[in-house]
mmCIF file of the N, C-alpha and C atoms, coordinates in Angstrom:
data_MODEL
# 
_entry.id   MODEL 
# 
loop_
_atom_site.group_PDB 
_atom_site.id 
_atom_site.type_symbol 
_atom_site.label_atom_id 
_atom_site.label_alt_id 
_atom_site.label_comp_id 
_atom_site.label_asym_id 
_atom_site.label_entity_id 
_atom_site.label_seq_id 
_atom_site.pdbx_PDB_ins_code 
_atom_site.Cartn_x 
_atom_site.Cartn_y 
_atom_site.Cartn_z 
_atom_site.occupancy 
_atom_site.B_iso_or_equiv 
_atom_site.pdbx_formal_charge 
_atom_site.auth_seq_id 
_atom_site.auth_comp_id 
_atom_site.auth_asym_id 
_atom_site.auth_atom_id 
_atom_site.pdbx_PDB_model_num 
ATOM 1   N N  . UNK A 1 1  ? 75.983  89.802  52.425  1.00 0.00 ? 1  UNK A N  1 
ATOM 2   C CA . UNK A 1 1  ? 75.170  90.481  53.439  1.00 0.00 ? 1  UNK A CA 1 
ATOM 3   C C  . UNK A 1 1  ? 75.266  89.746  54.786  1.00 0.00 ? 1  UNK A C  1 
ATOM 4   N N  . UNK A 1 2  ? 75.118  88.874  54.553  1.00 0.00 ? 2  UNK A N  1 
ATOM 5   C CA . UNK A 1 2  ? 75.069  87.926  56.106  1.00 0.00 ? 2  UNK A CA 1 
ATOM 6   C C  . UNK A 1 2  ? 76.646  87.967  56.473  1.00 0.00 ? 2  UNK A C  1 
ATOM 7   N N  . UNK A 1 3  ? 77.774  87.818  55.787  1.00 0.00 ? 3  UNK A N  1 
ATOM 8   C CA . UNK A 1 3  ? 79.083  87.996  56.581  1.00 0.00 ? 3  UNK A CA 1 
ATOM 9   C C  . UNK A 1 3  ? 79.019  88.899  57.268  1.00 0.00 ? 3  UNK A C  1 
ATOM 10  N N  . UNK A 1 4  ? 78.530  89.993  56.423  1.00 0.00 ? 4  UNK A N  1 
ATOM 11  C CA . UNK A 1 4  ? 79.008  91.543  56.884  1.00 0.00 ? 4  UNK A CA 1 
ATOM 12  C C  . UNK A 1 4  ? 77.641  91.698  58.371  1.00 0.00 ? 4  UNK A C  1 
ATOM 13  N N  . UNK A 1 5  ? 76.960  91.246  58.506  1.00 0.00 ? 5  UNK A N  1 
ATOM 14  C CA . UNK A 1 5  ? 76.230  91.022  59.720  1.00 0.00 ? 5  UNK A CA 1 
ATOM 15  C C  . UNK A 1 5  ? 76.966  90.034  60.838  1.00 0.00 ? 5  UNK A C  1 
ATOM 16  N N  . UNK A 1 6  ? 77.630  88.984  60.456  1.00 0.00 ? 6  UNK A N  1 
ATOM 17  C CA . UNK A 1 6  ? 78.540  88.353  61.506  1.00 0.00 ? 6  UNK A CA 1 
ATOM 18  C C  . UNK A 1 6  ? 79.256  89.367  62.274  1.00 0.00 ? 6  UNK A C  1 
ATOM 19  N N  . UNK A 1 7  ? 79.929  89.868  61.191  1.00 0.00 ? 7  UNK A N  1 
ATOM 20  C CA . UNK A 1 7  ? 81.346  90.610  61.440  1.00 0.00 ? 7  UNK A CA 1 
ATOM 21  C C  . UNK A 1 7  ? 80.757  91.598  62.196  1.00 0.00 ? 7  UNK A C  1 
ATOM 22  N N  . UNK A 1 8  ? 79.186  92.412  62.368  1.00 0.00 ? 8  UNK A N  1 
ATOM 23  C CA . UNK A 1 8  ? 79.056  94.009  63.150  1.00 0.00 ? 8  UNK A CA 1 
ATOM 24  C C  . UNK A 1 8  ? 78.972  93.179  64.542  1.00 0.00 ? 8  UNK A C  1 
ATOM 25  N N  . UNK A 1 9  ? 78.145  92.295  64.740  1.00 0.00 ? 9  UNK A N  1 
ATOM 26  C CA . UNK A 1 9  ? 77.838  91.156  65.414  1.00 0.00 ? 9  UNK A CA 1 
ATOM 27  C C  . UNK A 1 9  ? 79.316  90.941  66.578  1.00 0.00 ? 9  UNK A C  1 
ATOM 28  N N  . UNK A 1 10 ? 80.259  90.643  65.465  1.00 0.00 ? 10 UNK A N  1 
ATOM 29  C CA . UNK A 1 10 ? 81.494  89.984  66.687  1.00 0.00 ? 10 UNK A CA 1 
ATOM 30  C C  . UNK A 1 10 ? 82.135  91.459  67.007  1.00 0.00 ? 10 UNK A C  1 
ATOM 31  N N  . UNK A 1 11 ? 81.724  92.426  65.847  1.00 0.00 ? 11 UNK A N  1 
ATOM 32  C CA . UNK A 1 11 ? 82.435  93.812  66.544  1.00 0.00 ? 11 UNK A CA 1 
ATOM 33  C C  . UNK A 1 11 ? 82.175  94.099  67.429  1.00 0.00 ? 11 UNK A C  1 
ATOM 34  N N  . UNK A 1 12 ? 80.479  94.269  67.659  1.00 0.00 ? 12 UNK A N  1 
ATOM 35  C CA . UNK A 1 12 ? 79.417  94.963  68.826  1.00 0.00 ? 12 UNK A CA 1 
ATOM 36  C C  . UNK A 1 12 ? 80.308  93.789  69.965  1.00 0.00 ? 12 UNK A C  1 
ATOM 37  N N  . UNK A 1 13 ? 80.277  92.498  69.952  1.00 0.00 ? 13 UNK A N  1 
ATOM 38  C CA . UNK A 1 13 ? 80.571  91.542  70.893  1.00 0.00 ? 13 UNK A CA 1 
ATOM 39  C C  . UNK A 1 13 ? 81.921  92.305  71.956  1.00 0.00 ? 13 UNK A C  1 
ATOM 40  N N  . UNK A 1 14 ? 83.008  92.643  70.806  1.00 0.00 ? 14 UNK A N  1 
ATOM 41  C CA . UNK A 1 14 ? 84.160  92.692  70.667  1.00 0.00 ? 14 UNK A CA 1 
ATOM 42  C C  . UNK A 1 14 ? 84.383  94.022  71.731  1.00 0.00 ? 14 UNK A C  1 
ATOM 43  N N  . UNK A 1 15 ? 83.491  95.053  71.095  1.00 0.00 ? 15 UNK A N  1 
ATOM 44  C CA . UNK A 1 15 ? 83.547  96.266  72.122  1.00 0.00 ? 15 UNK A CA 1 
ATOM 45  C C  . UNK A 1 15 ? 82.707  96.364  73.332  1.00 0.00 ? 15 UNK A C  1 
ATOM 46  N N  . UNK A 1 16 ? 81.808  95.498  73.600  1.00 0.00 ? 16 UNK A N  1 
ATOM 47  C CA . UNK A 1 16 ? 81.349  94.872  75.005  1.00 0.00 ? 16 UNK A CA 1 
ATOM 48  C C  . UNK A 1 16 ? 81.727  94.945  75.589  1.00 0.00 ? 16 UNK A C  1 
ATOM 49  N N  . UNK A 1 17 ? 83.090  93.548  75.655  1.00 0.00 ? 17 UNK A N  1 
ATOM 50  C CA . UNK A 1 17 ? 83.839  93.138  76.102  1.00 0.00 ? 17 UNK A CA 1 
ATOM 51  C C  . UNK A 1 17 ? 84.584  94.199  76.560  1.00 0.00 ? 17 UNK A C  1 
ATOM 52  N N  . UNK A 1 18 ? 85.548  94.979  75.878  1.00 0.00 ? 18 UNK A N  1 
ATOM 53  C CA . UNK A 1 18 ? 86.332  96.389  75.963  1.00 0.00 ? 18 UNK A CA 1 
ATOM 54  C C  . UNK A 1 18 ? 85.906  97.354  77.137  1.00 0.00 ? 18 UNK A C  1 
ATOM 55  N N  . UNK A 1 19 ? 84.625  97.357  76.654  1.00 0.00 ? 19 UNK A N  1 
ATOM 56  C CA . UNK A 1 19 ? 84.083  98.159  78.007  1.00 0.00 ? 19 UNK A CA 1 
ATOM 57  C C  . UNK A 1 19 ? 83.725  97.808  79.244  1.00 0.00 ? 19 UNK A C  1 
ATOM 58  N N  . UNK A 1 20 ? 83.573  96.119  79.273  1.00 0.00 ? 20 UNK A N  1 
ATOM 59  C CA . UNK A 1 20 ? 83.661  95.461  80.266  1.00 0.00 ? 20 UNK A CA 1 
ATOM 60  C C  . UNK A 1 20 ? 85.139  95.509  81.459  1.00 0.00 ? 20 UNK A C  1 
ATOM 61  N N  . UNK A 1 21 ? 85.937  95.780  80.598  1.00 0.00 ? 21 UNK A N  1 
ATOM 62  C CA . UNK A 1 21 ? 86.966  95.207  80.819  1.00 0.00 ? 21 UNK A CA 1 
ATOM 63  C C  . UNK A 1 21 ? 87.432  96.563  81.000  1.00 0.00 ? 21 UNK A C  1 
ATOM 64  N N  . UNK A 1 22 ? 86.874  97.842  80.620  1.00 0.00 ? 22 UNK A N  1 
ATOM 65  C CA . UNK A 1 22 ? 87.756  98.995  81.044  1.00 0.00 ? 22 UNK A CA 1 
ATOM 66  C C  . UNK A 1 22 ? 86.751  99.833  82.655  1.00 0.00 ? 22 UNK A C  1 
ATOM 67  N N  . UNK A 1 23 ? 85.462  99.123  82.418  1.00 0.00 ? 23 UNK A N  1 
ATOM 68  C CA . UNK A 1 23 ? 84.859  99.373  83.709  1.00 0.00 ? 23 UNK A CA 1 
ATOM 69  C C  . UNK A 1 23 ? 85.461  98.651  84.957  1.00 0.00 ? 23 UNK A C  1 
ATOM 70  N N  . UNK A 1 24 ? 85.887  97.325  84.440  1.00 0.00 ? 24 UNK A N  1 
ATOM 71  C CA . UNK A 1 24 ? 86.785  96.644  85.771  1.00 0.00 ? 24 UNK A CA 1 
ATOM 72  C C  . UNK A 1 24 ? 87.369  97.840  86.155  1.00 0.00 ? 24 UNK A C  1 
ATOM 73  N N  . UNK A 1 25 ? 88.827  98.177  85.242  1.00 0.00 ? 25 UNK A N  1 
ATOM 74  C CA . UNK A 1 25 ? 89.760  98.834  85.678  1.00 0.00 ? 25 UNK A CA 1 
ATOM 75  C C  . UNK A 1 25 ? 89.452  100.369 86.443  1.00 0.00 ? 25 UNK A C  1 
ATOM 76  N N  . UNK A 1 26 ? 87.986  100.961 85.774  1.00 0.00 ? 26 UNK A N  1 
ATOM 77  C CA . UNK A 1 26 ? 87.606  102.300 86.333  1.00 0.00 ? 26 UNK A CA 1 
ATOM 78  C C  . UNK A 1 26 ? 87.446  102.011 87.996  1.00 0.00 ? 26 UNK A C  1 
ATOM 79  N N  . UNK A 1 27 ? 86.475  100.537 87.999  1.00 0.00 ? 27 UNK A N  1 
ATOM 80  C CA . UNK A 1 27 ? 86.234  100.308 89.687  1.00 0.00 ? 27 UNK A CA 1 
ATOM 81  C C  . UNK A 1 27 ? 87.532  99.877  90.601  1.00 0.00 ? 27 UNK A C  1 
ATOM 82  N N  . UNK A 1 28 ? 88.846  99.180  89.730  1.00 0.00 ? 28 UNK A N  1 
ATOM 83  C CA . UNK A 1 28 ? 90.030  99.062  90.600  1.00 0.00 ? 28 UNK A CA 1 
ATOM 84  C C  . UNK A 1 28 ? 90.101  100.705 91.118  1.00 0.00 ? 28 UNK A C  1 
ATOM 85  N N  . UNK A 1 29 ? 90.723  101.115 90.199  1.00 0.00 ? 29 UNK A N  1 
ATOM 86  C CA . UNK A 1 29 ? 91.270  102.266 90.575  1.00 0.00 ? 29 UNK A CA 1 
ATOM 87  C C  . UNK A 1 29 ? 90.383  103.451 91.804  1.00 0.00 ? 29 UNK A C  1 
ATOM 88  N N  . UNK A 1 30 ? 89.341  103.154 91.689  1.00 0.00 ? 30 UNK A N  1 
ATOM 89  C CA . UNK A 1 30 ? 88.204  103.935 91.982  1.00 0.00 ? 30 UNK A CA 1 
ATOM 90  C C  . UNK A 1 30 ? 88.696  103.109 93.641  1.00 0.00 ? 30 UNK A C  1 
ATOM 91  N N  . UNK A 1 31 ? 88.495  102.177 93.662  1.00 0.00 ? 31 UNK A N  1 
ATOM 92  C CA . UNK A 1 31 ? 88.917  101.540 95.329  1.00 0.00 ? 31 UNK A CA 1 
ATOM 93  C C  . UNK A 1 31 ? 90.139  102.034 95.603  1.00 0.00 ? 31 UNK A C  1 
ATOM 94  N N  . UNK A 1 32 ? 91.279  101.975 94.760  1.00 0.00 ? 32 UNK A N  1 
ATOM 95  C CA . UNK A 1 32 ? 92.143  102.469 95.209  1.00 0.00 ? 32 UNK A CA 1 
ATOM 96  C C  . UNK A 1 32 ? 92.805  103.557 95.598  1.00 0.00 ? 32 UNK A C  1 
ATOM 97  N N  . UNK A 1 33 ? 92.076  104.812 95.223  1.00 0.00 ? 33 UNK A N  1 
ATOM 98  C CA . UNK A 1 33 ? 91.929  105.907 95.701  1.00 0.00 ? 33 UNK A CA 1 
ATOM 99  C C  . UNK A 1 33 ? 91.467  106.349 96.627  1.00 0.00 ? 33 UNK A C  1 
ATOM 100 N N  . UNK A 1 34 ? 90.028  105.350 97.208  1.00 0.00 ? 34 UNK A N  1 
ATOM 101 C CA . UNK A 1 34 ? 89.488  105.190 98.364  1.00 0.00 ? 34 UNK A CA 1 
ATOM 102 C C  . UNK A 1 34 ? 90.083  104.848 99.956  1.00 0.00 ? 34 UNK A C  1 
ATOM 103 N N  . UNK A 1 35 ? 91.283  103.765 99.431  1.00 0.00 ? 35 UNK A N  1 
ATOM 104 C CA . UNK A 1 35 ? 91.970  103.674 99.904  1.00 0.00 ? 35 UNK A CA 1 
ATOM 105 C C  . UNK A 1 35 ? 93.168  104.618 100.945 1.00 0.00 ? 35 UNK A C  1 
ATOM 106 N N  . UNK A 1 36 ? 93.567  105.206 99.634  1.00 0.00 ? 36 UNK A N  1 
ATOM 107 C CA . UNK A 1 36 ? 94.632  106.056 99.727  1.00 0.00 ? 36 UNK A CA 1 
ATOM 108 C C  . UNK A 1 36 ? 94.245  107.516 100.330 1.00 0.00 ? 36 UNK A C  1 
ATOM 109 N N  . UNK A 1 37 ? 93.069  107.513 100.121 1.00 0.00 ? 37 UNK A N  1 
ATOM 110 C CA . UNK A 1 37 ? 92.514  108.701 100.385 1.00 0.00 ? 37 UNK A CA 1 
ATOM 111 C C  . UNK A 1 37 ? 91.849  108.357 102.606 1.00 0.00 ? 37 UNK A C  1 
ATOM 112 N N  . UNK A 1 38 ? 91.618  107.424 103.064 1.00 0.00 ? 38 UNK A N  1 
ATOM 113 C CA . UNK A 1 38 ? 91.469  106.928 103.777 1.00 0.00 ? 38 UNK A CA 1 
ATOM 114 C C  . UNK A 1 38 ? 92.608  107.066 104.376 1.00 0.00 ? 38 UNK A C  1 
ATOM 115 N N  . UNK A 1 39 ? 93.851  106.554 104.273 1.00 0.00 ? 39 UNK A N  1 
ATOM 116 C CA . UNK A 1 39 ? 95.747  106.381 104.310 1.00 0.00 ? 39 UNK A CA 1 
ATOM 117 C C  . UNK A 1 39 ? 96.032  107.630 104.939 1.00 0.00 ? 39 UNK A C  1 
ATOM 118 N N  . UNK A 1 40 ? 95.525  109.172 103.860 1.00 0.00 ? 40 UNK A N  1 
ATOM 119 C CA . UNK A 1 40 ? 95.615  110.407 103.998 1.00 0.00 ? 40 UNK A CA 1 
ATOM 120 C C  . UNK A 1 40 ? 95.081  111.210 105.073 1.00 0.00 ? 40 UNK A C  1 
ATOM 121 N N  . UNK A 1 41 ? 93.576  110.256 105.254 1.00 0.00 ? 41 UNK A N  1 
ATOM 122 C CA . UNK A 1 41 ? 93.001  111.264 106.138 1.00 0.00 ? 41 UNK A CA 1 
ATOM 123 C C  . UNK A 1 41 ? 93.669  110.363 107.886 1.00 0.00 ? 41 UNK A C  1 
ATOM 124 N N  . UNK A 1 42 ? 93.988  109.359 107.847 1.00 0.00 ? 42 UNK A N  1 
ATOM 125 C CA . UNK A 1 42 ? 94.549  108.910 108.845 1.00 0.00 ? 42 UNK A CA 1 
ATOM 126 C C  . UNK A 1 42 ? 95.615  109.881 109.358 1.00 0.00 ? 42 UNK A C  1 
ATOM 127 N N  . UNK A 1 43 ? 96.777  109.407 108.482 1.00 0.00 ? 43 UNK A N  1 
ATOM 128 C CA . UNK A 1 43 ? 97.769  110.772 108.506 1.00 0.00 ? 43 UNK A CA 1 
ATOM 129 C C  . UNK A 1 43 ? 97.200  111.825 109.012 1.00 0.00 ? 43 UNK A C  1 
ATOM 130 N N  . UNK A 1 44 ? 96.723  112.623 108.431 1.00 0.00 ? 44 UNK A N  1 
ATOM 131 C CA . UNK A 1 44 ? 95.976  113.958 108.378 1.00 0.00 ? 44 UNK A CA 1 
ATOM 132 C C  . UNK A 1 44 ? 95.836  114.224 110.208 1.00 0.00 ? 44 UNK A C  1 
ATOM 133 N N  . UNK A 1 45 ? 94.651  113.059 110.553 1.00 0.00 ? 45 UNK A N  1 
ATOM 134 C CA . UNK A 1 45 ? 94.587  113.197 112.395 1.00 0.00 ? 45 UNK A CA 1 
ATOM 135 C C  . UNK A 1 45 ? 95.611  113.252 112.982 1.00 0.00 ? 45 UNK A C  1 
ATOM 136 N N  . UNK A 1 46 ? 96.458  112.297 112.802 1.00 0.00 ? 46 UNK A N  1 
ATOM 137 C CA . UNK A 1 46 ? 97.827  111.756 113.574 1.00 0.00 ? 46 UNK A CA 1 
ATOM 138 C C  . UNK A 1 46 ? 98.483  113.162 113.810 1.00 0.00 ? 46 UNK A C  1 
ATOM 139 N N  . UNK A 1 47 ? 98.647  113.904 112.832 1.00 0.00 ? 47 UNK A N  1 
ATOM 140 C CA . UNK A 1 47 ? 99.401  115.210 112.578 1.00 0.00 ? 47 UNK A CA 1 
ATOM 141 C C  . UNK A 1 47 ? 98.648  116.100 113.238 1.00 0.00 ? 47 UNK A C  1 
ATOM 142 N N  . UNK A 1 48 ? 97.194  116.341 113.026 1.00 0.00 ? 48 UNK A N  1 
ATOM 143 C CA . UNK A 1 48 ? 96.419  117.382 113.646 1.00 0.00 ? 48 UNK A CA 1 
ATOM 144 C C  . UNK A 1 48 ? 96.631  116.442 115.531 1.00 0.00 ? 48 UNK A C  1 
ATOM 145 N N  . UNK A 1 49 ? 96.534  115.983 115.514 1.00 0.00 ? 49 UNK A N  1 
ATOM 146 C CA . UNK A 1 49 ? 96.469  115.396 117.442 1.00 0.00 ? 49 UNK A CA 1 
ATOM 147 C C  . UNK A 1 49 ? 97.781  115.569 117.549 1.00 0.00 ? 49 UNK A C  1 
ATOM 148 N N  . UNK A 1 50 ? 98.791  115.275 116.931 1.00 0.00 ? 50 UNK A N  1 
ATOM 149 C CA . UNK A 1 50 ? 100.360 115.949 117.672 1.00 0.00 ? 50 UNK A CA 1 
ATOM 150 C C  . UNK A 1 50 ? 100.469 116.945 117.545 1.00 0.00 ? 50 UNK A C  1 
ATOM 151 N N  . UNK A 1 51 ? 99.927  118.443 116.596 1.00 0.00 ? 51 UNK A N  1 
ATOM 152 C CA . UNK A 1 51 ? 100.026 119.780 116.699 1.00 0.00 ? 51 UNK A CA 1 
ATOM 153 C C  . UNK A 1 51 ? 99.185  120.185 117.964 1.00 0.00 ? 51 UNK A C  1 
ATOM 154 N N  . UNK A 1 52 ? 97.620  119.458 118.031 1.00 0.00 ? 52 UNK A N  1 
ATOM 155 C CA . UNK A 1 52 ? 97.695  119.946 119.204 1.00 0.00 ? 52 UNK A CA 1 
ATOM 156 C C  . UNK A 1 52 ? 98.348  119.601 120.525 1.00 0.00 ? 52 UNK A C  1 
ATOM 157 N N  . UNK A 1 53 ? 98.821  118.521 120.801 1.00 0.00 ? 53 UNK A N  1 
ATOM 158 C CA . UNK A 1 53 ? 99.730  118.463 122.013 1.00 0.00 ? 53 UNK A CA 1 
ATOM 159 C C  . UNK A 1 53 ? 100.453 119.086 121.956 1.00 0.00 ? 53 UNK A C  1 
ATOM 160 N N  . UNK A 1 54 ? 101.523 118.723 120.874 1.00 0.00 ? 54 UNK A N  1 
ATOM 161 C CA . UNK A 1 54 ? 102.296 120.120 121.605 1.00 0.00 ? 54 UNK A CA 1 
ATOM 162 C C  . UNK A 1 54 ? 101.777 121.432 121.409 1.00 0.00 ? 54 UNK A C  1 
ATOM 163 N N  . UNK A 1 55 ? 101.003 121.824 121.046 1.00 0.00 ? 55 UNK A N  1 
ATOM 164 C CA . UNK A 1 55 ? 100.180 123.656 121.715 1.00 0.00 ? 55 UNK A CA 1 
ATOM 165 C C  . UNK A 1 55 ? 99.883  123.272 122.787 1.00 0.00 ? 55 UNK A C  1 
ATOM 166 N N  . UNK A 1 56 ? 99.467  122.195 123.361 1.00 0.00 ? 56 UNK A N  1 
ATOM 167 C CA . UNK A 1 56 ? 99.155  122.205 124.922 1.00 0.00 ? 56 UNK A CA 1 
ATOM 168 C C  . UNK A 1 56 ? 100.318 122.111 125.698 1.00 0.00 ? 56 UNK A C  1 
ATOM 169 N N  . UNK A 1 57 ? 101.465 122.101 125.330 1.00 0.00 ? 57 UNK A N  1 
ATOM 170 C CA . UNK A 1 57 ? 102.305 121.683 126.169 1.00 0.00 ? 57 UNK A CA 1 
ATOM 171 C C  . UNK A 1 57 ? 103.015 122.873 126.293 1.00 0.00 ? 57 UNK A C  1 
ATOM 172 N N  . UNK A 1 58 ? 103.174 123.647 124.859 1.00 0.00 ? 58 UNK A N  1 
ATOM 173 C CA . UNK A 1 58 ? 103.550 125.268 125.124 1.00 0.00 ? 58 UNK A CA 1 
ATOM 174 C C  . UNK A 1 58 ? 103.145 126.202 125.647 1.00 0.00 ? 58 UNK A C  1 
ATOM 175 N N  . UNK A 1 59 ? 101.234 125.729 125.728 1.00 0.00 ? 59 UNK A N  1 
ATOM 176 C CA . UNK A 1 59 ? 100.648 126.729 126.421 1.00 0.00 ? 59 UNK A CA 1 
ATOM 177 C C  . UNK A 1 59 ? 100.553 126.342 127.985 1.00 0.00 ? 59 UNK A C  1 
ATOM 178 N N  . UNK A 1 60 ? 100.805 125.813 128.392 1.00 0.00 ? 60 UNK A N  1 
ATOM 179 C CA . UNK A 1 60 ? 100.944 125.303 129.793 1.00 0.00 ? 60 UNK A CA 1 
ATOM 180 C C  . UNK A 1 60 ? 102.180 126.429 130.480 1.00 0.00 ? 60 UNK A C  1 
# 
């Protein structure tokens, strides 16, 4: 009885850990999309402010 209580013991420990360790990776990724998504919307202006110049320059 008492092994088999160690052993749920280092399991419960065991999958803690696991989820510790897969929440890291949820919050990497989670920044890094933030990132990229940031990257995008940069882009995004750059492109919208040169479409409109040149419409201003055609409509002139």
């Amino acid at each position: 009885m008492v092994i088999w209580v160690f052993k749920f013991y280092a399991a419960l420990k065991q999958r803690k850990l696991e989820n510790k360790q897969f929440d890291r990776q949820v919050a990497n990724e989670i920044e890094k999309n933030k990132k990229l998504a940031a990257e995008i919307d940069q882009r995004a202006a750059a492109i919208r402010k040169h479409v409109e110049d040149r419409m201003n320059i055609y409509s002139k």
